[in-house]
MARNUDO-592796 format. One record per atom (N, C-alpha, C): residue in one letter; y, x, z. Coordinates in steps of 0.02 Angstrom, whole numbers, padded with zeros to 5 digits, always signed. Each point is the difference from the previous one (the first is absolute). Layout:
REM MARNUDO-592796
AYXZ
...
***
This chain:
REM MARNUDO-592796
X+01924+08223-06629
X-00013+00021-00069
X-00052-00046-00032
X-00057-00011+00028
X-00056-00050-00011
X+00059-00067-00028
X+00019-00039+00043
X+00042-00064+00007
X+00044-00007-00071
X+00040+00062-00016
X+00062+00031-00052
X-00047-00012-00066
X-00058+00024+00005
X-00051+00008-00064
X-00032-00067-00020
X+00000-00033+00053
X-00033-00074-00019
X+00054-00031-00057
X+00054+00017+00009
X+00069-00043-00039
X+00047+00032-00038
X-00005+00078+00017
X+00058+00024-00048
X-00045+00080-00045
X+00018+00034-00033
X-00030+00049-00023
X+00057+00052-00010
X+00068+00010+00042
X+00033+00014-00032
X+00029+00065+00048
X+00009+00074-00017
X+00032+00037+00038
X+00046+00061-00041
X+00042+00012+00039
X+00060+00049-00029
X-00020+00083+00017
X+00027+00028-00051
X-00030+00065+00041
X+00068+00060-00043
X+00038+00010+00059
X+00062+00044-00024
X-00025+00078+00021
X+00025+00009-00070
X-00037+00089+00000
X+00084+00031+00008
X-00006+00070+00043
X+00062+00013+00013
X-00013+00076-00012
X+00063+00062+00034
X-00004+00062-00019
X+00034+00017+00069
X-00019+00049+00016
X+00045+00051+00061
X+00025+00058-00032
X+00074+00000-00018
X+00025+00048-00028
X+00071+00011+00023
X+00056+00059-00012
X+00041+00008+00020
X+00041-00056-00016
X+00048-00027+00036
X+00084-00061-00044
X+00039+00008+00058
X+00042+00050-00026
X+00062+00002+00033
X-00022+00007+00074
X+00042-00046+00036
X+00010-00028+00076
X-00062-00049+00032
X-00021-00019-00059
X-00057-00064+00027
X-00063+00048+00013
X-00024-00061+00038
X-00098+00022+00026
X-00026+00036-00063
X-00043+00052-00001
X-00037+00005-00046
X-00043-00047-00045
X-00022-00069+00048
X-00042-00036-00007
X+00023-00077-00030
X+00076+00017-00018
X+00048-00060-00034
X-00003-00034-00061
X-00040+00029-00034
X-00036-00032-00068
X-00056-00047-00004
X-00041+00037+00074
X-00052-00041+00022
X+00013-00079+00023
X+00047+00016+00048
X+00033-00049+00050
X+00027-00050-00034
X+00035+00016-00069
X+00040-00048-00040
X-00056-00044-00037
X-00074+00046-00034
X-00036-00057-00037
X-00048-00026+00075
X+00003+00013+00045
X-00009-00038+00060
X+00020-00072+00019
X+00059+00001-00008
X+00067-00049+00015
X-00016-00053-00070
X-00006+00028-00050
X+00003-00037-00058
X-00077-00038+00011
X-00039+00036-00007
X-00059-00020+00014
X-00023-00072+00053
X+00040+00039+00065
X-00004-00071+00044
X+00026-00054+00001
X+00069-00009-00017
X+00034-00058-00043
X-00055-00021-00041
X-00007+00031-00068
X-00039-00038-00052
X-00070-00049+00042
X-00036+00047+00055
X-00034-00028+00036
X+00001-00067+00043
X+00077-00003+00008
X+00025-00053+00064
X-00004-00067-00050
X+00027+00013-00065
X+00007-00056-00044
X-00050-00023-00028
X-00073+00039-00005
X-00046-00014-00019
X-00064-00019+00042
X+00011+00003+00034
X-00077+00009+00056
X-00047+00047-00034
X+00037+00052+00009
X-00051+00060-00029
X-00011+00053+00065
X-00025+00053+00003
X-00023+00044+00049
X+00033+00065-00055
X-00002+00039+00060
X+00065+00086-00009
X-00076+00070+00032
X-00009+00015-00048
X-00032+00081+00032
X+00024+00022-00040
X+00056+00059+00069
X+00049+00045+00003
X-00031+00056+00034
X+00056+00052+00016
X-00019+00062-00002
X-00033+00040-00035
X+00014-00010-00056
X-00020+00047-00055
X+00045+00043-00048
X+00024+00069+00044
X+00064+00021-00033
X-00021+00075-00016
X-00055+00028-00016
X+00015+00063-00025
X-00040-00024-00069
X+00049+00015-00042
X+00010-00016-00074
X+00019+00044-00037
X+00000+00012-00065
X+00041+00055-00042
X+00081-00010-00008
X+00019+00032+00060
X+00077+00014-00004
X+00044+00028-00068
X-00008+00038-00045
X+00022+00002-00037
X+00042+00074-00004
X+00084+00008+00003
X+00013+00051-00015
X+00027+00037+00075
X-00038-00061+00040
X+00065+00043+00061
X-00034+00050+00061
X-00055+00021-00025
X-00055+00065+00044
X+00062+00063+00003
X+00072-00024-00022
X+00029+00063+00027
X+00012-00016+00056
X+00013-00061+00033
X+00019-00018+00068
X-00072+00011+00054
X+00010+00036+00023
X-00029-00001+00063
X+00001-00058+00043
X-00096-00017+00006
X-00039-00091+00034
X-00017-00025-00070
X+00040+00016-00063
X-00042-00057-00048
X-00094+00026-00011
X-00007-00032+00010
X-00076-00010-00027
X-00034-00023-00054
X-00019+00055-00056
X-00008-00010-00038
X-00089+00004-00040
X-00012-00049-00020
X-00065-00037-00018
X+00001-00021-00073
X-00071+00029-00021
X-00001+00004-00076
X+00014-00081-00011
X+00011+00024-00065
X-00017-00070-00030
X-00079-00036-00001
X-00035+00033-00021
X-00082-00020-00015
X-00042-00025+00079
X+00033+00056+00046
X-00051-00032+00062
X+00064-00055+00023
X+00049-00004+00001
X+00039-00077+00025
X-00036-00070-00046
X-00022+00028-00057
X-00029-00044-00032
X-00064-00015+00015
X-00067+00052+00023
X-00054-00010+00018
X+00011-00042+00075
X+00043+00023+00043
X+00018-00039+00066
X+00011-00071+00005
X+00057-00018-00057
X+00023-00075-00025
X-00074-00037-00031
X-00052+00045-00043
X-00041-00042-00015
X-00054-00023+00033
X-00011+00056+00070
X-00053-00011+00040
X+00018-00060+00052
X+00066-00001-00011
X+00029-00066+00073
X-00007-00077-00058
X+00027+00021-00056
X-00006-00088-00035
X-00072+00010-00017
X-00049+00020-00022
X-00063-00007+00017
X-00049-00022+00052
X+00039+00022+00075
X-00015-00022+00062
X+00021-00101-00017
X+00074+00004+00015
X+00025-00045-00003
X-00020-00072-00052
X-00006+00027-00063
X-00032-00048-00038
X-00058-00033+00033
X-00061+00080+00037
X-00054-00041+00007
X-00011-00055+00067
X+00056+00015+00040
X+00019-00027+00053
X+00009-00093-00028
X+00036+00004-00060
X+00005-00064-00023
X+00084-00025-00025
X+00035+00066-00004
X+00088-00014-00005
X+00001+00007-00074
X-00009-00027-00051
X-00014-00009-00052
X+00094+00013-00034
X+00047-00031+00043
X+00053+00016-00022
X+00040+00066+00042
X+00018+00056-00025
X+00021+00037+00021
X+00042+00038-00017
X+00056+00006+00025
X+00099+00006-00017
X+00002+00062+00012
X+00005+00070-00046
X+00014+00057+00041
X+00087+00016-00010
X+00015+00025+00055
X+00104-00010-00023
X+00009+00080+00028
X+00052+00010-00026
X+00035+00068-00007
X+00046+00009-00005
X+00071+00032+00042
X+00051+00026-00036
X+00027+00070+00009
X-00042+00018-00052
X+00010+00051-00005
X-00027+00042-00074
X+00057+00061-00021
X+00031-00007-00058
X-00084+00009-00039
X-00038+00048+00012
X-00040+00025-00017
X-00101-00021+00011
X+00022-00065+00034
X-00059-00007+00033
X-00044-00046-00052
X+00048-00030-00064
X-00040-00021-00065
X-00063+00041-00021
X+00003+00064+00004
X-00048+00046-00034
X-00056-00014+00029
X-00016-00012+00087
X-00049-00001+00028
X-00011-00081-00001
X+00024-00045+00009
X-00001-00067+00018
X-00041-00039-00078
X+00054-00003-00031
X-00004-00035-00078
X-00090+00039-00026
X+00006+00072-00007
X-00078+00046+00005
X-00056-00069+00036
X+00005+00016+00058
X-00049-00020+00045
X-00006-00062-00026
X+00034-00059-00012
X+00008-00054-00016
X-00035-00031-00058
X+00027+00045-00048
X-00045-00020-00076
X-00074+00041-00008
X+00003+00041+00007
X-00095+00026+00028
X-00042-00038+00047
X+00032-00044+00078
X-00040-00027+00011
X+00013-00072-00029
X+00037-00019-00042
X-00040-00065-00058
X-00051+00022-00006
X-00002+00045-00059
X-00063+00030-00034
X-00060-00015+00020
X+00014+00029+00062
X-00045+00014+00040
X-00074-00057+00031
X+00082-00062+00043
X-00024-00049+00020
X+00026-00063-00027
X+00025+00006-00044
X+00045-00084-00048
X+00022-00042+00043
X+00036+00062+00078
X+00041-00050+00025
X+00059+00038-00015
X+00068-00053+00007
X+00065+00020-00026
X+00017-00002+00042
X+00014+00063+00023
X+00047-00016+00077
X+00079+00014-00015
X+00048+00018+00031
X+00060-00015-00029
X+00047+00058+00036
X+00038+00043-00032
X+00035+00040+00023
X+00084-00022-00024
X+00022+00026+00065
X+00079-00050-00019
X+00056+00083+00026
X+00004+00030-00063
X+00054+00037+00003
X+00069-00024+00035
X+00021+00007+00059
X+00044-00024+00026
X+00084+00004-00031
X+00009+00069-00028
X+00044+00047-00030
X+00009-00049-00093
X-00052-00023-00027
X+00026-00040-00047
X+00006-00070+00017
X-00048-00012+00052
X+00031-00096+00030
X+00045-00035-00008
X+00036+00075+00051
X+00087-00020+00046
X+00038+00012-00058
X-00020+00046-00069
X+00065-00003-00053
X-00010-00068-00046
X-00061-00003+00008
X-00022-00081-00040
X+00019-00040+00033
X+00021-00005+00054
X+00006-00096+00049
X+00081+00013+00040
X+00020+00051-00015
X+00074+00026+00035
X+00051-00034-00048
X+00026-00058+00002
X+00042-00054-00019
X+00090+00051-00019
X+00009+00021+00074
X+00069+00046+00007
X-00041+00073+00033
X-00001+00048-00057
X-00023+00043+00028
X+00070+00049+00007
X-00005+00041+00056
X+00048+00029+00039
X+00046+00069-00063
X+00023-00004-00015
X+00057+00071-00027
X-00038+00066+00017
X-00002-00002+00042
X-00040+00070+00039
X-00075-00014+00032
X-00060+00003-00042
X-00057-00016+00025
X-00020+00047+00046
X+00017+00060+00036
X-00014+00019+00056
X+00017-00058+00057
X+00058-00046-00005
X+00018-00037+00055
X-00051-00017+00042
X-00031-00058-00058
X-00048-00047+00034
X-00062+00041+00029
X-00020+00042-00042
X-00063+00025+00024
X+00023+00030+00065
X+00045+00054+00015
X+00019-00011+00060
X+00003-00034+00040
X+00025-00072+00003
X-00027-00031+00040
X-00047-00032-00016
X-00052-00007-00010
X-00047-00019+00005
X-00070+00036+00025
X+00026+00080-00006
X-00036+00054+00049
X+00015+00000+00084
X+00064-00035-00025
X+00008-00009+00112
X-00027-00064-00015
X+00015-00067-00034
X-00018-00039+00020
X-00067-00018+00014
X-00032+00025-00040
X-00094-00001+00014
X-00023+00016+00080
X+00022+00037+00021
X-00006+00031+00069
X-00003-00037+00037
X+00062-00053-00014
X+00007-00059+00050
X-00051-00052-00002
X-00014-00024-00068
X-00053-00032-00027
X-00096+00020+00054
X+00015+00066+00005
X-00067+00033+00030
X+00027-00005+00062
X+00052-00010+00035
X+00006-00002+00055
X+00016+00090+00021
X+00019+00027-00040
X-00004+00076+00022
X+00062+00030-00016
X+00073-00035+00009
X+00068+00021-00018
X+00017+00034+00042
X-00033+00032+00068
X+00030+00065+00023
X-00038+00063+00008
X-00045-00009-00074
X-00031+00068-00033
X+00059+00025-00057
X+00051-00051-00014
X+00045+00024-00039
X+00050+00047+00040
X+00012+00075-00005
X+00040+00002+00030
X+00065+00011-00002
X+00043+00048+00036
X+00080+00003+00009
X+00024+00041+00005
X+00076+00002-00021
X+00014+00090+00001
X-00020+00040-00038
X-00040+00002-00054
X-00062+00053-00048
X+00054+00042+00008
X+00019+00070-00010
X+00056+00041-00007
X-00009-00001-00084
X+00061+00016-00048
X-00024+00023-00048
X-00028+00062-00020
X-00039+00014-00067
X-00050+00049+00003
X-00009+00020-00081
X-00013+00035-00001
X-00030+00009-00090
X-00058-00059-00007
X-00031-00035+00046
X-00051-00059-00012
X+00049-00078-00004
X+00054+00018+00026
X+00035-00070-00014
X+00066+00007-00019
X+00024-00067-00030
X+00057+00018-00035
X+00037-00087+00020
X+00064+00010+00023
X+00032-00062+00005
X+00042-00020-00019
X+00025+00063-00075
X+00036-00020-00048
X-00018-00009-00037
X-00015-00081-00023
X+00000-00020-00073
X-00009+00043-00068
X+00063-00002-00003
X+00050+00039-00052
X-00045+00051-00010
X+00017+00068+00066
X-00041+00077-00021
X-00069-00015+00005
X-00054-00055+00011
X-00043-00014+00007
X-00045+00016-00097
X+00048-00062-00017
X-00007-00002-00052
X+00021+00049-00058
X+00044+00037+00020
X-00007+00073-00037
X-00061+00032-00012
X-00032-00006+00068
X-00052+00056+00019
X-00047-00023-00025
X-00016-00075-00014
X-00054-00019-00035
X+00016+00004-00083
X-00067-00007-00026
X+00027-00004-00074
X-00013+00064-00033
X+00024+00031+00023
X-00009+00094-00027
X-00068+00019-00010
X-00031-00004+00016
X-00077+00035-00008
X-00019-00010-00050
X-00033+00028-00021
X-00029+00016-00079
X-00024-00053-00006
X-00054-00011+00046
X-00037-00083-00035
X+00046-00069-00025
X+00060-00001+00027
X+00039-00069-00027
X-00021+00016-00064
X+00020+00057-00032
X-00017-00006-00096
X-00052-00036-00016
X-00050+00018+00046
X-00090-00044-00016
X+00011-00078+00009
X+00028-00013+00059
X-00017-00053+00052
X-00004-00065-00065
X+00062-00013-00045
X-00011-00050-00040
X-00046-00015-00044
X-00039+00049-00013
X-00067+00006-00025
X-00062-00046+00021
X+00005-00020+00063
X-00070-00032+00023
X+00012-00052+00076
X-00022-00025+00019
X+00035-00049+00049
X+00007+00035+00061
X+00051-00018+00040
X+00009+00039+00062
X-00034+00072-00003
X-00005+00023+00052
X-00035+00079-00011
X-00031+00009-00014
X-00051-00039-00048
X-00034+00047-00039
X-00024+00017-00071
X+00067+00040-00017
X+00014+00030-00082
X-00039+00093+00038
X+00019+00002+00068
X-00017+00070+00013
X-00002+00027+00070
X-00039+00038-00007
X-00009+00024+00081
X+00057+00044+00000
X+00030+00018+00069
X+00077+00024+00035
X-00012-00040+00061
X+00035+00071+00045
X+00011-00018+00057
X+00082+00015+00010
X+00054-00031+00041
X+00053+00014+00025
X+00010+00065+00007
X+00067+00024-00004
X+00026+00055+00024
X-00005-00003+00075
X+00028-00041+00024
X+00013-00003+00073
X-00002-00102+00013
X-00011-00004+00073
X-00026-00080+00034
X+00084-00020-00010
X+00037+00007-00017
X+00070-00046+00013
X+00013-00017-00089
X-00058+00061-00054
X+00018-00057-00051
X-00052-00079-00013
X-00032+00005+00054
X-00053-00058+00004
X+00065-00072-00009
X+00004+00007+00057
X+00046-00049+00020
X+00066+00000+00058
X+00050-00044-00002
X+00036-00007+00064
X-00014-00054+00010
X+00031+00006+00087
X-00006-00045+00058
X+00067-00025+00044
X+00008-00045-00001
X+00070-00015+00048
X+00005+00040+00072
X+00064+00021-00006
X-00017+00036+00081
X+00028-00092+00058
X-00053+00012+00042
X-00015-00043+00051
X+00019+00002+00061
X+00062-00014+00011
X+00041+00056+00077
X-00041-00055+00081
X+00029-00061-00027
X-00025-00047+00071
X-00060-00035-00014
X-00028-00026+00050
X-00040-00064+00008
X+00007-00056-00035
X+00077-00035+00003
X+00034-00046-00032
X-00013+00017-00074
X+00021+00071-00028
X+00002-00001-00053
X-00062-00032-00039
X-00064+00041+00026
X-00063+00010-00004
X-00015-00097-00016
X+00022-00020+00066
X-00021-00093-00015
X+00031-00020-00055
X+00073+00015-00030
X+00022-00021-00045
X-00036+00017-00069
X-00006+00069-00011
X-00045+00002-00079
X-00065-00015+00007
X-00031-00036+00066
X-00081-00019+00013
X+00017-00056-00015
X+00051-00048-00007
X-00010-00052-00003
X+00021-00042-00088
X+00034+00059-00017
X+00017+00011-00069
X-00069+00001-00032
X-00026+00047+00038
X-00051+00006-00053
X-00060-00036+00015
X-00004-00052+00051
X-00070-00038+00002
X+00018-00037-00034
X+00063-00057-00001
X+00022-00032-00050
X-00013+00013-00071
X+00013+00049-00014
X-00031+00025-00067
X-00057+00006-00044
X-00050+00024+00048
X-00054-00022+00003
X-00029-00056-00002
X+00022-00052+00048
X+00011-00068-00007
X+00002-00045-00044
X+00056+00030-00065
X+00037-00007-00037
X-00064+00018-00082
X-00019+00044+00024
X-00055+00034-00058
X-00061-00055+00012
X-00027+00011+00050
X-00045-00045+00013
X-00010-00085-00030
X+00055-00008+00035
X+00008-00078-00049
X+00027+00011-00059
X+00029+00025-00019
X-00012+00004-00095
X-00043+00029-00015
X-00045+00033+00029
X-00060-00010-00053
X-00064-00056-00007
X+00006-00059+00066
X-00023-00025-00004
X-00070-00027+00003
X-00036+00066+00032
X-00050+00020+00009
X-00083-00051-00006
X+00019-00050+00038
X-00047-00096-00029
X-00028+00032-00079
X+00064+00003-00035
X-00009-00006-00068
X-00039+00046-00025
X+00030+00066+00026
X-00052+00064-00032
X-00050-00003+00020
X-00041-00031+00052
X-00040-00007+00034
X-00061-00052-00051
X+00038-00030-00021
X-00033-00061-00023
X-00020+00015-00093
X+00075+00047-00010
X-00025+00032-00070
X-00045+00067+00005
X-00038+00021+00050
X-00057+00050+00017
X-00063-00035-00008
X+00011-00063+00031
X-00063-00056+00009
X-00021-00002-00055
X+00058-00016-00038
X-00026-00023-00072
X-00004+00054-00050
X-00002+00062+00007
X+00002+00078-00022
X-00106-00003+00001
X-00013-00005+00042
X-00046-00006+00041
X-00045-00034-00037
X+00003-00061+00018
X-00045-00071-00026
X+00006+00020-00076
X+00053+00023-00067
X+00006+00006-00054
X-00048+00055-00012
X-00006+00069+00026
X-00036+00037+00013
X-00052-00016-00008
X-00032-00027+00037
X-00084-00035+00021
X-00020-00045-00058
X+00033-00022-00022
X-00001-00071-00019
X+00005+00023-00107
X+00027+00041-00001
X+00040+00001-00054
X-00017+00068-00014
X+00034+00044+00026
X-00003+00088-00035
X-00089+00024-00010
X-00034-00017+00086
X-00047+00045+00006
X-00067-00034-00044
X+00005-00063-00003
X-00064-00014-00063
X+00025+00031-00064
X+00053-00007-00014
X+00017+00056-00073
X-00028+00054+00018
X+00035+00023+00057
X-00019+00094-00014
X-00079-00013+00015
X-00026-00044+00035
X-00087+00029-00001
X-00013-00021-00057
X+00014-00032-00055
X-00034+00023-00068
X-00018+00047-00032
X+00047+00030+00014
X+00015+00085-00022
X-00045+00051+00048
X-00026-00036+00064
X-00038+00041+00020
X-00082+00022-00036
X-00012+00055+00024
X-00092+00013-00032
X-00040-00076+00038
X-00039-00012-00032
X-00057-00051+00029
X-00066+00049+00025
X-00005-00026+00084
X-00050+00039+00032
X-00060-00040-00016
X-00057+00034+00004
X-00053-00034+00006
X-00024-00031+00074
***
């Protein structure tokens, strides 16, 4: 870490959720801005502190294991670690997410600690990235993310936490079709276009299978096949976004900042004696 600090300033930090989805780990939201995270890392010579997955899940506390965490203390948590971290000396710092709801706490934490400390650290909604840099995006956007929830696994080295057989259940659904019936109905769709992703309004699910579906996963084979679909994918996200670049337009987010914004705004400040 000493050695890393002499030359780079740079670390990723994927905030995740443990909540019900279908057939997958509880911990598959985590695992995916994990995966994303470490890629972006491999291409950059950046550093990954992970394990950080109880987050504000959102509507799915009907499923039994989600864990659910305000918004305000996920935010006091996020600000006490980039506070650590800044003073450590990581001046650039990537927080990534995919997951639908985790803007409220992330983007929060983010623009308060500017304020705070007039460093810009950088939060990278994963969920608008992949629709911004997705060249051929798929007919059915459950596809990819599907695989890319097994594929992450593999990425972590942990593809036989995915498992096999799930039976079906009122928590999972492996028809498409009646899947998508079942979603949609709840009162809040009327709100939802109102404000970005979820939050025009608080609502929780009727039940964990209108969260989401999951492919049912019969073999091993199968399991390697959509793991490999979906690291590719990832893969695929990763290098279109290009990361060097965003990296380099933070730098200069930064230096403009210092250089430019904050002698304006201290004009405007009181003069101490």
């Amino acid at each position: 870490m000493e050695d890393y600090l002499e030359r780079n300033d740079l670390i990723y930090i994927p905030v995740g959720t443990i909540e019900t989805h279908g057939a997958l780990p509880l911990d598959c939201e985590t695992v995916l801005a994990e995966a994303f995270a470490l890629k972006m890392a491999e291409a950059t010579d950046g550093l990954v502190l992970h394990n950080l997955p109880y987050f504000y899940a959102g509507a799915t506390p009907v499923g039994r294991g989600t864990i659910q965490m305000s918004i305000a203390d996920g935010m006091a948590y996020l600000d006490k670690l980039a506070q650590s971290l800044l003073n450590q000396g990581f001046r650039r710092q990537v927080y990534v997410s995919l997951h639908g709801p985790a803007y409220l706490t992330v983007s929060s934490m983010v623009r308060d600690f500017f304020d705070k400390t007039k460093a810009p650290v950088l939060y990278m909604d994963m969920i608008t990235a992949i629709s911004n840099v997705q060249k051929n995006p798929p007919k059915n956007p459950f596809d990819k993310i599907n695989e890319m929830l097994v594929g992450c696994y593999s990425v972590m080295g942990r593809l036989e936490d995915v498992p096999l057989n799930v039976p079906e259940s009122e928590s999972v659904s492996y028809d498409l079709e009646e899947c998508m019936k079942k979603m949609g109905g709840h009162p809040s769709s009327k709100l939802s276009h109102l404000a970005y992703q979820s939050g025009s309004v608080g609502f929780y699910f009727d039940k964990p299978a209108d969260h989401a579906y999951t492919p049912l996963i019969r073999t091993e084979e199968e399991r390697e096949v959509l793991a490999e679909k979906g690291v590719e994918a990832i893969n695929e996200v990763v290098q279109s976004l290009d990361m060097p670049k965003i990296l380099e337009a933070l730098r200069e987010v930064d230096e403009f900042t210092q250089t430019n914004s904050l002698p304006k705004y201290g004009e405007w400040l009181p003069k101490t004696k």
